[in-house]
N, C-alpha and C positions, 0 to 999 in steps of 0.2 A: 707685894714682895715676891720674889723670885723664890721659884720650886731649886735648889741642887737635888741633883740626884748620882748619887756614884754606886755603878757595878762592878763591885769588885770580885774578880775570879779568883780566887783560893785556892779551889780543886779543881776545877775544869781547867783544862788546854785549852777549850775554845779559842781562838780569834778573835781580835777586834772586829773584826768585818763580820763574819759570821754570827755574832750576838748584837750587832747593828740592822742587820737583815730579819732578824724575831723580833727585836724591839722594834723595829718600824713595820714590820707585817700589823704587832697587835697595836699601835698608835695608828695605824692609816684607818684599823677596825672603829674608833671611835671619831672619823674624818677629821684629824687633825693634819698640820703641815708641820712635814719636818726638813731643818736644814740642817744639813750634815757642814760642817765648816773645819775643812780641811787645805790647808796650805802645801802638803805634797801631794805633788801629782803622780806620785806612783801609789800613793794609796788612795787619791781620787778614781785614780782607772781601777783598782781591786773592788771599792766599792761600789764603781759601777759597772762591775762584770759580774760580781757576786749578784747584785740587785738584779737584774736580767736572769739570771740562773738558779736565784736561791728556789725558788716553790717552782714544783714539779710541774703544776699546774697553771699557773700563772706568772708572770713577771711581775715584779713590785715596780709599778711609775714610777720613773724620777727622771732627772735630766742633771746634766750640769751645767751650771747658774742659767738654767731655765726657772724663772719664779712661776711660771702656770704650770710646773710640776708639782704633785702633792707632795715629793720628795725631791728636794734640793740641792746638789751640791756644789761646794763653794770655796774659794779660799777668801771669800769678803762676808762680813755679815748683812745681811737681809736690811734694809728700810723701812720693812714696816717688824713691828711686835706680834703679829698674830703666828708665829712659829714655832716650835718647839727644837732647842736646837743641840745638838749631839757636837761639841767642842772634841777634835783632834787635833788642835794644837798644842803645844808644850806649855802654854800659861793659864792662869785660870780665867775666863774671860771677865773682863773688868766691866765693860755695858750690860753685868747680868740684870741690872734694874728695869730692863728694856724691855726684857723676853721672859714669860711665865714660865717658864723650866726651862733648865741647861743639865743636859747628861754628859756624865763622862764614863769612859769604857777603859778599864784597869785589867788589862791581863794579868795570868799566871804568869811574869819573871821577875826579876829583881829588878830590870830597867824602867819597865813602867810601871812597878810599884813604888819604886822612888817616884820616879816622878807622877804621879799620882800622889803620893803622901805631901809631896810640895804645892802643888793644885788645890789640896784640902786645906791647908797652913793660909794659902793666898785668899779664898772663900775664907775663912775663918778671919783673916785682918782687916777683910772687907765687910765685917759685921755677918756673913751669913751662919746657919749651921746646916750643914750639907746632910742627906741623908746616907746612909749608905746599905747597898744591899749586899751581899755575900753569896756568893754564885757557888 
């Protein structure tokens, strides 16, 4: 059965991107694979300017739709199930039975907390119960 996980920012301003760049710093630490599945491409380039720049010290891997990157981004989903995948699109993803975790990344505003609260609603009539964290 499939992990949800929803990070919901409350009080931080942070950024989608910028809370995608810590969550995949500490998931690369226990070498897993993550794909980012994102259908616009103005926030595939943010994501992949942020991942290049985010650690002072390092760039975090990834490519886009390179699959021999430990980090992947995409606007199609992966083939095989060994990935851990960070959903940026507006639905909730329906082939969660595929992939042992699906994150979603809920900003501080009313746009994507709606539509985050419609995300939770869709997992929920798809039988799951999503967890959530509170940032």
């Amino acid at each position: 059965m499939a992990k949800i996980s929803f990070y919901l920012f409350e009080k931080s301003p942070e950024r989608q991107v910028e809370s995608t760049c810590r969550l995949c710093r500490k998931i690369l630490k226990k070498s897993e694979k993550i794909w980012l599945l994102c259908e616009n491409l103005e926030l595939q380039q943010q994501l992949d300017d942020r991942l290049w720049s985010f650690d002072a010290t390092s760039f975090i891997p990834h490519g886009i739709d390179d699959v021999n990157a430990p980090i992947c981004i995409s606007a199609k989903l992966p083939e095989q199930s060994d990935w851990i995948i960070f959903n940026f699109n507006d639905q909730a993803l329906e082939q969660f039975e595929k992939f042992s975790h699906i994150i979603e990344i809920i900003e501080n505003n009313e746009v994507a907390k709606q539509l985050g609260r419609e995300k939770f609603k869709q997992y929920r009539r798809f039988g799951i119960e999503p967890k959530t964290y509170k940032l």
